[in-house]
C-alpha positions as CSV (number, residue, x, y, z in Angstrom):
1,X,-21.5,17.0,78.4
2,X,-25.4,16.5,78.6
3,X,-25.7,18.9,81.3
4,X,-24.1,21.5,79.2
5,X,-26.3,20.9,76.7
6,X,-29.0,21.3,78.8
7,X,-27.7,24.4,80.7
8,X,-27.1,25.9,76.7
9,X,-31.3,25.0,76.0
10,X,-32.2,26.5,79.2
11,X,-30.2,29.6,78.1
12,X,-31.7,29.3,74.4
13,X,-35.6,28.7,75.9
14,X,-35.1,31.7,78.5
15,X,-33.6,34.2,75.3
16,X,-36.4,32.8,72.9
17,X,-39.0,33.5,75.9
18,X,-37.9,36.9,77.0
19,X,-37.6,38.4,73.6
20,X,-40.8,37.2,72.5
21,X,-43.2,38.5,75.9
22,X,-40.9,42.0,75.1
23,X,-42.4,42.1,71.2
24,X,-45.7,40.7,72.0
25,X,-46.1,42.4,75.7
26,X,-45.4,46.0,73.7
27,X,-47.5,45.6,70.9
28,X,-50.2,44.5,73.7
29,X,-49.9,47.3,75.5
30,X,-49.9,49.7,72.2
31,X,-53.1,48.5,71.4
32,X,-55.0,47.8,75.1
33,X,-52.7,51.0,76.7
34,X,-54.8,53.7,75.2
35,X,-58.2,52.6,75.6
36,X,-57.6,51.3,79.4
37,X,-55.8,54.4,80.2
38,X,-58.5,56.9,78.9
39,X,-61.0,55.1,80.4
40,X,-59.4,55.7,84.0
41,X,-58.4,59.4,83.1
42,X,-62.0,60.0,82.1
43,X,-63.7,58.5,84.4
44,X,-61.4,59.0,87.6
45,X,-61.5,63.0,86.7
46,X,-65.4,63.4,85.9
47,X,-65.7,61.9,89.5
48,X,-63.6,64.5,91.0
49,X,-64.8,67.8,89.0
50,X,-68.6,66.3,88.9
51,X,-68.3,65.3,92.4
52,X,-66.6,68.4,93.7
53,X,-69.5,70.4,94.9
54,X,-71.0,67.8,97.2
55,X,-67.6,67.0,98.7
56,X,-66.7,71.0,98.9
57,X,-70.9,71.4,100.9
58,X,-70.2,67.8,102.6
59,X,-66.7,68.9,104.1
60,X,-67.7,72.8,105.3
61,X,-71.1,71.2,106.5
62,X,-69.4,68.8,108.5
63,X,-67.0,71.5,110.2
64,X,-69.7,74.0,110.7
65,X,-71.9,71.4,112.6
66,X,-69.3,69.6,115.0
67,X,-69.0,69.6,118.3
68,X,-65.7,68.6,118.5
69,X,-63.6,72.2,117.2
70,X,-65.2,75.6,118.5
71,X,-65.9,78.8,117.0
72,X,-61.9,79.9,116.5
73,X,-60.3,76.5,115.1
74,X,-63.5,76.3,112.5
75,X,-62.4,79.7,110.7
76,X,-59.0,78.5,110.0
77,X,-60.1,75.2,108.7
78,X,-63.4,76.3,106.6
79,X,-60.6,79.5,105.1
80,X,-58.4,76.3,104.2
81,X,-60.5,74.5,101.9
82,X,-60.0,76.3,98.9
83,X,-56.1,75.1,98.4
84,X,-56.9,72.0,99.9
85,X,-59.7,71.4,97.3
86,X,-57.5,73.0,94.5
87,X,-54.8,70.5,95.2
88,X,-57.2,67.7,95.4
89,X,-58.3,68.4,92.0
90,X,-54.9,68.8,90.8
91,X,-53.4,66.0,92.4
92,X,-56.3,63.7,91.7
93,X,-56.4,64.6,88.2
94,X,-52.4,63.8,87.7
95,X,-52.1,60.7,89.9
96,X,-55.2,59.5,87.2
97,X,-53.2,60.1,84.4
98,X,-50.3,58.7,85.9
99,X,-52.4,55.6,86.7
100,X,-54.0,55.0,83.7
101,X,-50.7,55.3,81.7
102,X,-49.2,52.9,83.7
103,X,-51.6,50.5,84.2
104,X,-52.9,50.8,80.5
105,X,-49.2,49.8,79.2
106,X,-47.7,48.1,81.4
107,X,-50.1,45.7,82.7
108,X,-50.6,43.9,79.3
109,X,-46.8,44.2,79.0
110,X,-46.2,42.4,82.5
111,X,-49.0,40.0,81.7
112,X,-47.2,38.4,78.7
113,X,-43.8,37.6,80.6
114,X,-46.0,36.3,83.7
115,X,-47.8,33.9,81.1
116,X,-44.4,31.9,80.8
117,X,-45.2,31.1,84.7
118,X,-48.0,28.2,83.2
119,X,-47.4,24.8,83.8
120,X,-47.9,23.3,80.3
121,X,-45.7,24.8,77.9
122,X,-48.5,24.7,75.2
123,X,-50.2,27.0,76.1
124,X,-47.9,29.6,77.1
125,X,-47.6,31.3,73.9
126,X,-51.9,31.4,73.5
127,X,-51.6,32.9,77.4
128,X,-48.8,35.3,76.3
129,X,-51.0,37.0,73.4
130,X,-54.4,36.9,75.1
131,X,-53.6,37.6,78.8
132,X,-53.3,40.7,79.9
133,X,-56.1,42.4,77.0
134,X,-59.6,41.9,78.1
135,X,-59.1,41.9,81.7
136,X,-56.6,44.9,81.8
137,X,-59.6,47.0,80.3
138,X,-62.5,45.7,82.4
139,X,-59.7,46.3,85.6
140,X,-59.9,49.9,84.3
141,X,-64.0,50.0,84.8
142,X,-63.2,48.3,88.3
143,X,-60.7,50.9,89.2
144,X,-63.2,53.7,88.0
145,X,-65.7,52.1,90.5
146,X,-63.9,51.3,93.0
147,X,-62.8,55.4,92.9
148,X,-66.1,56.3,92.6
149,X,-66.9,54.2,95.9
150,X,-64.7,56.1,97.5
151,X,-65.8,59.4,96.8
152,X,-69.4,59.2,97.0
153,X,-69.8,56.5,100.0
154,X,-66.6,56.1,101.9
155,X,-65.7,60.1,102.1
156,X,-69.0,61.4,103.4
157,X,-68.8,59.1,106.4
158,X,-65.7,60.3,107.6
159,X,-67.3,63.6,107.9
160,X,-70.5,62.3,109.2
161,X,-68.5,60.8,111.8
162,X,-66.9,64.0,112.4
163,X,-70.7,65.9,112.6
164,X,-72.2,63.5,115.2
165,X,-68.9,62.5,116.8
166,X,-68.4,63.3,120.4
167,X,-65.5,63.1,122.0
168,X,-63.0,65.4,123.2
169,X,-63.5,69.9,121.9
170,X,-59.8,70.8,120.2
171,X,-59.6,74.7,121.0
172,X,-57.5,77.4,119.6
173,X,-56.9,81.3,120.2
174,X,-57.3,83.9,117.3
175,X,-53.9,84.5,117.6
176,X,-52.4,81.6,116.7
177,X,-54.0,81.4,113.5
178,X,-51.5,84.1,111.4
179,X,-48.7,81.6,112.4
180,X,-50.7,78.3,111.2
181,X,-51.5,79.5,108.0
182,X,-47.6,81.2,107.9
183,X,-46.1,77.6,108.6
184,X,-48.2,75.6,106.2
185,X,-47.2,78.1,103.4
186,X,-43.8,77.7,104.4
187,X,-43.8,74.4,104.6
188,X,-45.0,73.6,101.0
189,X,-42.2,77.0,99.8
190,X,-39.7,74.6,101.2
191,X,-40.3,71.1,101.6
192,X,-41.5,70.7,97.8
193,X,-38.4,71.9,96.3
194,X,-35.8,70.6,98.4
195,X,-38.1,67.2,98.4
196,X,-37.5,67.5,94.9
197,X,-33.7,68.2,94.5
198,X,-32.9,65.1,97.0
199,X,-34.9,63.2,95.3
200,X,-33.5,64.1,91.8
201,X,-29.8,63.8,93.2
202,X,-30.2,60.8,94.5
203,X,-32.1,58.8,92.0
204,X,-28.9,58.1,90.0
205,X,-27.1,56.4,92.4
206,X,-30.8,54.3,92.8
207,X,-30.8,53.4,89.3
208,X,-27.4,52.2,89.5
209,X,-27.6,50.1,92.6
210,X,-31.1,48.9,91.2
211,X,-29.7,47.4,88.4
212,X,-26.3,46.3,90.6
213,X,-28.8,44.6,92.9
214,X,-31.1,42.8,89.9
215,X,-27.9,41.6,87.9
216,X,-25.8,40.3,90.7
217,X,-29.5,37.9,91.5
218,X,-29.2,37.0,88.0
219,X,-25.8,35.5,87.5
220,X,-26.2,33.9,91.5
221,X,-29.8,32.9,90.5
222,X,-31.2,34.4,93.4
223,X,-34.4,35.8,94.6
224,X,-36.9,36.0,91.2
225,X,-33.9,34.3,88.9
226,X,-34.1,31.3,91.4
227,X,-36.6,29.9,88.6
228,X,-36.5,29.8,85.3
229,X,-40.1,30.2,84.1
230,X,-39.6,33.5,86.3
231,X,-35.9,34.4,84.8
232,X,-38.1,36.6,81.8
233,X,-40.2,38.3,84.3
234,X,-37.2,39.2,86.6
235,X,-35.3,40.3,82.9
236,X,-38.0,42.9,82.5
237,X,-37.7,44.4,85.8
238,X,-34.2,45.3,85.1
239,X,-35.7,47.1,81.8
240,X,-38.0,48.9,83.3
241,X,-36.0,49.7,86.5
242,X,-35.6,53.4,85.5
243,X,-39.3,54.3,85.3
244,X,-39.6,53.0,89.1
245,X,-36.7,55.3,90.1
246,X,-39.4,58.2,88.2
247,X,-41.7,56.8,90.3
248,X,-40.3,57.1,93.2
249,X,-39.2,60.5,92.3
250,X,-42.6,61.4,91.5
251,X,-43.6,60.0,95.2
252,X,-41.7,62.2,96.8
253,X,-42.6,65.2,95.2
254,X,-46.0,64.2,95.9
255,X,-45.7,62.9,99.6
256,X,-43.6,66.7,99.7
257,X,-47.3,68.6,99.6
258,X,-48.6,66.7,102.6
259,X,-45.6,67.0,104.6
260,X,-45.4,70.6,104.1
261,X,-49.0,71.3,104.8
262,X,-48.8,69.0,108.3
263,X,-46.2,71.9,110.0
264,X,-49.5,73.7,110.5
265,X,-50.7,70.4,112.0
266,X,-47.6,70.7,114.5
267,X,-48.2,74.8,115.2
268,X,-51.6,73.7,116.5
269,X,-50.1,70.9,118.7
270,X,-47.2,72.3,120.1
271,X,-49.2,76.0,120.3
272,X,-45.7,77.2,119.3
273,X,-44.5,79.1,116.0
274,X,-40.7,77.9,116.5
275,X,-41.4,74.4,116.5
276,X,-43.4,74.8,113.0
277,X,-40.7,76.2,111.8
278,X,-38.7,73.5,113.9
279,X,-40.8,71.0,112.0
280,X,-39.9,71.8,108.6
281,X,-36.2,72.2,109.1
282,X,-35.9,68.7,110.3
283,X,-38.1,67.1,107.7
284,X,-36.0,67.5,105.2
285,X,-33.4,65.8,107.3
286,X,-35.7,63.4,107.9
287,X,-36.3,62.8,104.0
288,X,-32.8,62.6,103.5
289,X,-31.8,60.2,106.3
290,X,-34.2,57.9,105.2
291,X,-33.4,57.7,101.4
292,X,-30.2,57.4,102.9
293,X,-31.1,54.3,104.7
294,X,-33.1,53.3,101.6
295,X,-29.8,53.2,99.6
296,X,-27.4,51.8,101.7
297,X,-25.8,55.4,102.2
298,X,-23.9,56.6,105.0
299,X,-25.9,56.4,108.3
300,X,-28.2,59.9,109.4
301,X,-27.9,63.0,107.5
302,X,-25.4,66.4,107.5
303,X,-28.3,68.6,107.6
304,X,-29.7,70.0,110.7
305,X,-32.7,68.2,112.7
306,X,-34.1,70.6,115.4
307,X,-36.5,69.0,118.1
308,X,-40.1,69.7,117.2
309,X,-42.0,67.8,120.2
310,X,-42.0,68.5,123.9
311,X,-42.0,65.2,124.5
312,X,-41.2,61.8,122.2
313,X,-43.4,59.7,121.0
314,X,-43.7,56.4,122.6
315,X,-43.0,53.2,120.3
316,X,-45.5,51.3,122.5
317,X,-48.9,51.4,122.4
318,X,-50.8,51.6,125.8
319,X,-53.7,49.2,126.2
320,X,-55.9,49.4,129.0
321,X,-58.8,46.3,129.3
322,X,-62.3,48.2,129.7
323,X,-60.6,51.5,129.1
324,X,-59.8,53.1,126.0
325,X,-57.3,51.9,123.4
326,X,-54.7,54.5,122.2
327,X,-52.0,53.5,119.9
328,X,-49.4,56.3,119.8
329,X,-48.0,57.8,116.6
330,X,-44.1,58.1,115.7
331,X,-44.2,61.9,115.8
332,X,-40.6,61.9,114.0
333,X,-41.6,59.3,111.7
334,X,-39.5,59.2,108.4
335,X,-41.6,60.8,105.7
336,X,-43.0,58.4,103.2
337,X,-40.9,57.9,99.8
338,X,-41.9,54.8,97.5
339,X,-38.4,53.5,97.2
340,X,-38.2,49.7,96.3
341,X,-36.1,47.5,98.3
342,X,-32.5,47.0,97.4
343,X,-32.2,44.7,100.0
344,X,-31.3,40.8,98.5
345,X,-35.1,39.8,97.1
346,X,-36.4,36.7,98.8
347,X,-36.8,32.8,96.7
348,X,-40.1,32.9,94.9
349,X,-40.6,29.8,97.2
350,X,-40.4,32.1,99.9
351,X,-42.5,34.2,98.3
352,X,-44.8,31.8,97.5
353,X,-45.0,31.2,101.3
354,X,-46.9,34.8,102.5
355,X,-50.6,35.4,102.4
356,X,-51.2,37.1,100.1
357,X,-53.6,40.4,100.0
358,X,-56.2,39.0,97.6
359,X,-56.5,36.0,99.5
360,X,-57.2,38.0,102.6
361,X,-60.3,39.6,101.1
362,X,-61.7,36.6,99.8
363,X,-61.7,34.9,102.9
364,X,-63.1,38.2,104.4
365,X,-65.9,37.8,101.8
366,X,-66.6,34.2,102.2
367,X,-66.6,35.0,105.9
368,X,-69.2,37.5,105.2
369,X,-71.2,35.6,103.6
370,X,-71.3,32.6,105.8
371,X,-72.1,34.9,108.9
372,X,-74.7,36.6,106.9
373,X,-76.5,33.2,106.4
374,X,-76.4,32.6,109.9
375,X,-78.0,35.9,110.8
376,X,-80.6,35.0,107.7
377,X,-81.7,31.7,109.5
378,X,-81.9,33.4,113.0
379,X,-84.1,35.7,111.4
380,X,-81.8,38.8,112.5
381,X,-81.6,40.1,109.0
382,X,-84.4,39.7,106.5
383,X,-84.4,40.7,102.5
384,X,-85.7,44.2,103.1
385,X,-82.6,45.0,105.2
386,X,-80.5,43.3,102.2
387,X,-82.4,45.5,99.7
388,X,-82.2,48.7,101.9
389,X,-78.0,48.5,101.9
390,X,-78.1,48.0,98.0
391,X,-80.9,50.9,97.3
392,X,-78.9,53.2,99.8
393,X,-77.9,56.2,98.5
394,X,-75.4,57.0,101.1
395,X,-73.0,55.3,102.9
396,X,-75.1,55.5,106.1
397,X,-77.9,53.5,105.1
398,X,-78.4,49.9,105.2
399,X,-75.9,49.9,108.4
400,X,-77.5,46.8,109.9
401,X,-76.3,45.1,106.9
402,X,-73.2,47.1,105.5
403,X,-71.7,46.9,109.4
404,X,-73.3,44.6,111.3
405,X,-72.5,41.6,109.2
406,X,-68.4,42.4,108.6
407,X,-68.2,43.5,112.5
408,X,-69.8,39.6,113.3
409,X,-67.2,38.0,111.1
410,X,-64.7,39.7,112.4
411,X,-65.5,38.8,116.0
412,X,-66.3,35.2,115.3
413,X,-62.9,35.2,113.5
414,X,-61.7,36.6,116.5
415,X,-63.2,33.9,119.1
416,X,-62.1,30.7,116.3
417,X,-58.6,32.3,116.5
418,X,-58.6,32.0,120.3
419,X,-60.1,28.6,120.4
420,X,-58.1,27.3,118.4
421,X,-54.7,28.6,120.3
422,X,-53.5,30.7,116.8
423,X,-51.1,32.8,117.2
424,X,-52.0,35.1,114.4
425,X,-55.8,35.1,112.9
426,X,-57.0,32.0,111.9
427,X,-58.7,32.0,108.5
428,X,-62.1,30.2,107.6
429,X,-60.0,28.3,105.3
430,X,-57.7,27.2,107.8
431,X,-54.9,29.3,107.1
432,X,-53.4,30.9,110.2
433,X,-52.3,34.6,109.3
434,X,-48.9,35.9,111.6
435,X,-46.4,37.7,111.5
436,X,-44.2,35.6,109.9
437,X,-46.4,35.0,106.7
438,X,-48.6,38.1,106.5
439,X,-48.8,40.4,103.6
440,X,-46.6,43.0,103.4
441,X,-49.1,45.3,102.7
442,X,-49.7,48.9,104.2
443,X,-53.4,47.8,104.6
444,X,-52.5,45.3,106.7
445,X,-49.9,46.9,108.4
446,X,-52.6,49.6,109.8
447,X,-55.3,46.7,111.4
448,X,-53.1,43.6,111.9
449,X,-51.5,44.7,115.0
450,X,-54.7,46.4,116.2
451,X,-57.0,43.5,115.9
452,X,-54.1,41.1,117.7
453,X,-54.2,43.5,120.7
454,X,-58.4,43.3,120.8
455,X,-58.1,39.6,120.0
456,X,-55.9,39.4,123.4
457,X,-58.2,41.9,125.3
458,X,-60.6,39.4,124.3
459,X,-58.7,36.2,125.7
460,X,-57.8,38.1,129.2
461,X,-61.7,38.7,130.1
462,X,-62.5,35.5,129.4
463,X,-66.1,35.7,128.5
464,X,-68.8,32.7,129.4
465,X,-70.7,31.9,126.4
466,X,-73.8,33.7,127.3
467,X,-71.8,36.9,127.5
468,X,-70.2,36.0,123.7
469,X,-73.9,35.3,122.6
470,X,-74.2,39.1,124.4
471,X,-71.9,40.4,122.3
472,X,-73.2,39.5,119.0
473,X,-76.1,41.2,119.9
474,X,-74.2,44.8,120.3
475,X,-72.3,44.1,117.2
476,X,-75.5,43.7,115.0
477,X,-77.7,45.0,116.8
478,X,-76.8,47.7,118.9
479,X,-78.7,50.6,117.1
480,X,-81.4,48.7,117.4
481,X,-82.4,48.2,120.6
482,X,-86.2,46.8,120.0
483,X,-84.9,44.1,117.6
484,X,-82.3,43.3,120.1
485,X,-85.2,41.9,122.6
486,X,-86.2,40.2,119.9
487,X,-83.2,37.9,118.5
488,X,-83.1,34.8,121.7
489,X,-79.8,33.7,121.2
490,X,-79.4,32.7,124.3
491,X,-77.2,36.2,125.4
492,X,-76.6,37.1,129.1
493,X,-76.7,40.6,130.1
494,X,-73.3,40.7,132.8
495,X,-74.8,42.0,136.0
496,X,-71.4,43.6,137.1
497,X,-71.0,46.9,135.7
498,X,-67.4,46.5,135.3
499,X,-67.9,43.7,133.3
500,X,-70.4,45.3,131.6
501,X,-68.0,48.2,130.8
502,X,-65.2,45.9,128.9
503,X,-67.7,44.2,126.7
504,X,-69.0,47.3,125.8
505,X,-66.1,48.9,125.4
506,X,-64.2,45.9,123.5
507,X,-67.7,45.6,120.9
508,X,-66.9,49.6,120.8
509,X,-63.9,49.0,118.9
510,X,-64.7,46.2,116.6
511,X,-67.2,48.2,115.2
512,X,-64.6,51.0,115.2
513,X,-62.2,49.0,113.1
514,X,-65.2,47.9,111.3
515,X,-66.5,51.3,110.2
516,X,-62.8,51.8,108.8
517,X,-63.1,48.2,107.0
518,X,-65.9,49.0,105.2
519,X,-65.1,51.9,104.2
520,X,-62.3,51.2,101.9
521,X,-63.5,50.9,97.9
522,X,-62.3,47.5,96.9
523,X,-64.6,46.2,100.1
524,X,-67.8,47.6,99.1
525,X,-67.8,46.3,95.3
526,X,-67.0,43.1,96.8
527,X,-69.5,43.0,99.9
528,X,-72.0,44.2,97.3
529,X,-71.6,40.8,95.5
530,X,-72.1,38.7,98.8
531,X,-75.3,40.9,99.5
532,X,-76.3,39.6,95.9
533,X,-76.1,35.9,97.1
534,X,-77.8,36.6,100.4
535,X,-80.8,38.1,98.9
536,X,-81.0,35.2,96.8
537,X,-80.5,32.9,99.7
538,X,-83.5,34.8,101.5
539,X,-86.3,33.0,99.5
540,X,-84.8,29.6,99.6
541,X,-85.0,29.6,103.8
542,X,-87.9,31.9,104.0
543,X,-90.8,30.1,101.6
544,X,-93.2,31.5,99.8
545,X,-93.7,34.7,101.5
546,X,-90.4,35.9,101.1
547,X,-90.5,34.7,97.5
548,X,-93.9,37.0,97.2
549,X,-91.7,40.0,98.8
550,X,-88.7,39.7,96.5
551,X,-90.6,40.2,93.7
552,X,-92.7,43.1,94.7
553,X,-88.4,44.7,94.7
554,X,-87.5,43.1,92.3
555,X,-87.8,45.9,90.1
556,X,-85.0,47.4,92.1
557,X,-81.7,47.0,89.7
558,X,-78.6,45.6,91.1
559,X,-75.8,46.2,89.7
């Protein structure tokens, strides 16, 4: 009898707690929604329109200057930036609003049923009206920056990479290019519609299974119904489980515009006007086989799927030690469709057990930062090169510190993990990242393989510890040869050219994966805060004279 008294409080508590994070979480989001979301619409489109004309002169300067298209491929391209720009605009513009709609409401919503996830009941109700209000509009300004990142530092380096890239020249004949610009306009005539109309189609029998899937967890008290504190949470995803069935619609309308555009892509590959064509046809078999896999449907798909390669794809990646590295693409890969799992949702304690994201990029931070005061006390870095990364006005400036110090974490992380016999990457914190417990994140899915295979080129070679000391010295100081001489860490130059070759070639593709590191937004607002502590590190190891120096800058604001 007492245990169904206490299942019948558990059910009261859970009703009680659900109904109030619904009142409280809407009124929250009725008040913080509006000023959070205009502030990402604003801001978000006064960086695209404002910083249109120096993307439109950055792109066309790029592809004027390169080496790496000739004369016949650039005309194509530079008579292609108009609609590419007008859809960036648009697109931009809409996914902002979109954004800031959704994470104006809905994060102080979400915020009040996570506060029910605090171990003292007390002070889950004070949680449950102030979480979610403050911080939801200063994550706002930080998604504004971290935008504005993007598009001012991270998107002119692609194309200065493209400029003074070498490599090898892609060609094309005059007479192709009728039939590239022909398939790219047929691709977004067809793709974007039918894209549309599966999409539409489909998405009731998503909503359905949605909920079949969320409400079958909740009377087994599986996956996020395995604990209570989490049973309002889980209560509100099966609320709001239509507007992530819009979502995905919305997804695919927008993946739809890509797709279609990349059958001109495929015309330049295959040099061949019927496999564009080819291309397009079996994309939309594509889209539908793989909602269909999505939703538990019948296997494949009725509709045609014409061959659109020469040759498949491999699934493996070939890896050559002192060669090049070349990870090959799934050609016929499924088009991308933000459909959420219906599979059966994993124990929070399971969930509990994965790495998460967040704690990824602290440790990448705090990695950062400790290799940065190494450098400091070698006297490889001083406080003008911290001050020249945080007055640069370009992403290309201040390399020595905005590349030289991720690339040497990232390689001592590298030579830790091998020491220490991971599997995975081994953490400065100790926690030993794998397969098994990685994020499932789309960041991580792009560099976590990539940097186990160089981790392993790495073992095979077996370097001595004067050629490791070696190959710090290319990784921070590479473009500067002078300063190389300088730093005595003890470094020896291999006298075997082959030798020579793989550690050139290996430090060749940290700072590769490096370069696309940095590059991302959420990196450089954070880096920017370890560059903060390192400049005030500087006078502390370097006396009075560096004290003397910091204040003749100190004028310089940092933000």
């Amino acid at each position: 009898m007492w245990s169904s008294v206490e299942e019948a409080l558990k059910v009261v508590y859970v009703v009680f707690a659900f109904c109030s994070a619904f009142v409280l979480g809407a009124i929250k989001g009725l008040l913080v929604g509006p000023i959070a979301g205009l502030i990402i619409i604003i801001g978000n489109a006064s960086v695209i329109l404002g910083l249109l004309p120096y993307h439109v002169a950055c792109t066309a300067y790029a592809l004027v200057k390169t080496h790496r298209f000739d004369a016949a491929l650039k005309v194509p391209l530079l008579l292609a930036l108009p609609p590419l720009f007008g859809l960036w605009v648009g697109l931009g513009i809409a996914g902002s609003v979109l954004v800031g709609v959704g994470y104006g409401f809905f994060t102080p919503w979400v915020s009040a049923f996570e506060a029910f996830r605090q171990d003292r009941e007390s002070k889950r109700f004070m949680h449950c009206i102030v979480d979610g209000t403050w911080d939801t509009i200063k994550g706002s300004c930080t998604i504004v920056r971290d935008f504005t990142d993007f598009c001012y530092y991270s998107y002119p380096q692609f194309f200065q990479e493209l400029r003074e890239g070498s490599g090898e020249i892609h060609t094309i004949k005059l007479i192709e290019v009728p039939g590239i610009i022909l398939v790219g306009l047929m691709g977004l005539v067809v793709e974007i519609p039918v894209y549309t109309t599966i999409a539409i189609l489909k998405s009731p029998y998503m909503l359905f299974k949605g909920w079949q899937r969320l409400l079958h967890d909740l009377i087994t008290r599986e996956g996020p119904f395995l604990e209570t504190a989490c049973v309002p949470v889980a209560g509100l995803a099966i609320i709001l489980w239509p507007l992530v069935v819009i979502g995905s619609i919305l997804m695919a309308i927008f993946s739809s515009f890509f797709i279609g555009l990349y059958g001109s892509v495929i015309v330049y590959e295959e040099r061949s006007f019927r496999r564009g064509v080819a291309y397009i046809i079996a994309m939309v078999s594509e889209f539908d086989e793989y909602t269909n896999d999505w939703l538990y449907l019948r296997e494949g798909s009725v509709l045609p799927k014409p061959r659109y390669r020469r040759k498949k794809a491999s699934h493996s990646s070939e890896l050559s030690i002192g060669g090049s590295t070349r990870f090959t693409a799934i050609s016929s890969a499924a088009p991308a469709m933000l459909v959420p799992t219906l599979a059966p949702s994993r124990s929070v304690r399971e969930a509990i057990q994965e790495v998460k994201m967040v704690q990824i990029w602290e440790d990448i931070m705090k990695s950062c930062e400790m290799r940065g005061k190494e450098l400091i006390d070698a006297k490889v870095i001083t406080v003008a090169d911290l001050y020249e990364w945080i007055k640069a006005k370009s992403g290309n400036q201040g390399m020595l510190v905005g590349l030289g110090i991720p690339c040497y974490s990232l390689f001592v992380c590298l030579i830790n993990s091998i020491k220490a016999g991971s599997t995975g990457l081994l953490l400065s914190d100790g926690v030993d990242v794998t397969h098994q417990n990685r994020p499932q994140d789309r960041l991580i899915d792009w560099f976590f393989h990539p940097v186990l295979v160089l981790k392993e080129q790495i073992k095979v070679i077996k370097m001595s510890e004067g050629e490791l000391r070696f190959m710090e010295k290319l990784l921070v100081l590479g473009d500067y040869p002078q300063r190389m001489e300088i730093w005595d860490n003890g470094s020896v130059v291999p006298q075997d050219a082959v030798r020579l070759a793989q550690i050139q070639a290996i430090s060749r593709r940290l700072i590769g994966m490096s370069r696309s590191i940095v590059k991302f937004p959420t990196h450089r607002r954070r880096f920017r805060c370890v560059v903060k502590n390192l400049i005030a590190y500087c006078p502390e190891r370097e006396g009075s004279a560096a004290s003397h120096s910091t204040r003749s800058v100190a004028s310089v604001e940092i933000v």
